[in-house]
N, C-alpha and C positions, 0 to 999 in steps of 0.2 A: 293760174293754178297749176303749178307742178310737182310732181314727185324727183325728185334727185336723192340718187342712193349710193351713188357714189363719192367717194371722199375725195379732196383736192390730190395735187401729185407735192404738192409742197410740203405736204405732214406725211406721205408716206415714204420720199426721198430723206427727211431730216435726219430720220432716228434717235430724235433728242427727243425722249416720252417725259421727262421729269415735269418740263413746266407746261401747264396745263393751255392751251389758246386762248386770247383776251376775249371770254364774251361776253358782253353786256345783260343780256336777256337771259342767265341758266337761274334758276330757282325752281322750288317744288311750284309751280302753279298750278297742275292739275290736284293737288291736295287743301290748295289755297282755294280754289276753285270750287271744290265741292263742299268745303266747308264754310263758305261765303253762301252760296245757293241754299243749302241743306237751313244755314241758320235766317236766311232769308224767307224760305219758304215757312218755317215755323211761325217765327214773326208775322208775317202774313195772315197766315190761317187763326194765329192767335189775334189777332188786330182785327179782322173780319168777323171773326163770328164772335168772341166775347167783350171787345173793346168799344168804346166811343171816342171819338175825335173831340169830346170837349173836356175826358178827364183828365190828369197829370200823367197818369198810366198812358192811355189811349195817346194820348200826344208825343210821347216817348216812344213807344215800340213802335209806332208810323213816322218818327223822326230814324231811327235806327234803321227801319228794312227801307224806305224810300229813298233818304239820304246818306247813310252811310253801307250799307250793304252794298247796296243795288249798283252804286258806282267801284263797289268794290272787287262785283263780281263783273264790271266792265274793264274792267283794267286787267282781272288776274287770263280774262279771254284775251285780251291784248299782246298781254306778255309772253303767252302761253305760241301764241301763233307767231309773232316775233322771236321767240325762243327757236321753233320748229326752223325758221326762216334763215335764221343765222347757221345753225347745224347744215345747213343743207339737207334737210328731210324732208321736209313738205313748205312748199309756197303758195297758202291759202287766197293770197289776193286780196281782190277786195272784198270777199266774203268777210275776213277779221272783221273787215268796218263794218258790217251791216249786222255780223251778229253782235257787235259790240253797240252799235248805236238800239239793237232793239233789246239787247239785255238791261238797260236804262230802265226802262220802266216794269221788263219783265226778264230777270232774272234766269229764271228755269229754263231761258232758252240753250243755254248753255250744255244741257243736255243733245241738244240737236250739234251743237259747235262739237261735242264730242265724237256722234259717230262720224260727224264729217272726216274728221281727224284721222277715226278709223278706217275708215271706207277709203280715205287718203295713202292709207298705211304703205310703205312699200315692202316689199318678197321681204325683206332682213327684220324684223319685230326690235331687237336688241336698236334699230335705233329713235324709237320713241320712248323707252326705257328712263333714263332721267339725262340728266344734266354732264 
């Protein structure tokens, strides 16, 4: 797990700013993130308290937050730390994995993946910023 806040010497010797660097991992993920979680947790609470697992309803919204959220909001934690990883900003570790294998069944951990990220943060804010 480390912080690196400084930038290579090969992008600040170039001075060719036009073309952007090849990265794999930029996307909005913390926007993907919380509206994966947000709409999981709805689902959830809706499934729980007024649903049953033997209606069409009931079987849908627990098909939706179980199998397609939940692993959705385990990839966008993925990406999101693999993002950070390629910048050079923060190298989470193996924490990625562990909050991504326990966002599987519960989601909202994700919140906790965040302040990690914060509390990660280095002196410069501008570069957790986006992509």
């Amino acid at each position: 797990m480390n912080t690196r806040a400084e930038s290579t010497a090969s992008d600040e010797g170039s001075g060719d700013r036009s073309a952007p660097p090849d990265r794999r991992f930029d996307g909005p993920w913390l926007a993907a993130l919380a509206a994966t979680v947000g709409a999981w947790t709805l689902l959830y609470a809706l499934d729980w308290a007024f649903l049953t697992p033997e209606t069409p309803l009931g079987a849908t919204v627990g098909f939706a937050h179980g199998y397609l959220l939940a692993p959705l909001a385990t990839a966008t934690i993925l990406l999101d730390a693999l993002s950070l990883a390629e910048r050079n900003v923060v190298d989470l570790g193996v924490f990625k994995w562990i909050y991504a294998l326990v966002a599987l069944p519960a989601p909202p951990v994700a919140a906790v993946y965040y302040a990690h990220r914060e509390w990660l943060r280095p002196g410069d804010a501008n570069l957790l910023g986006g992509p």
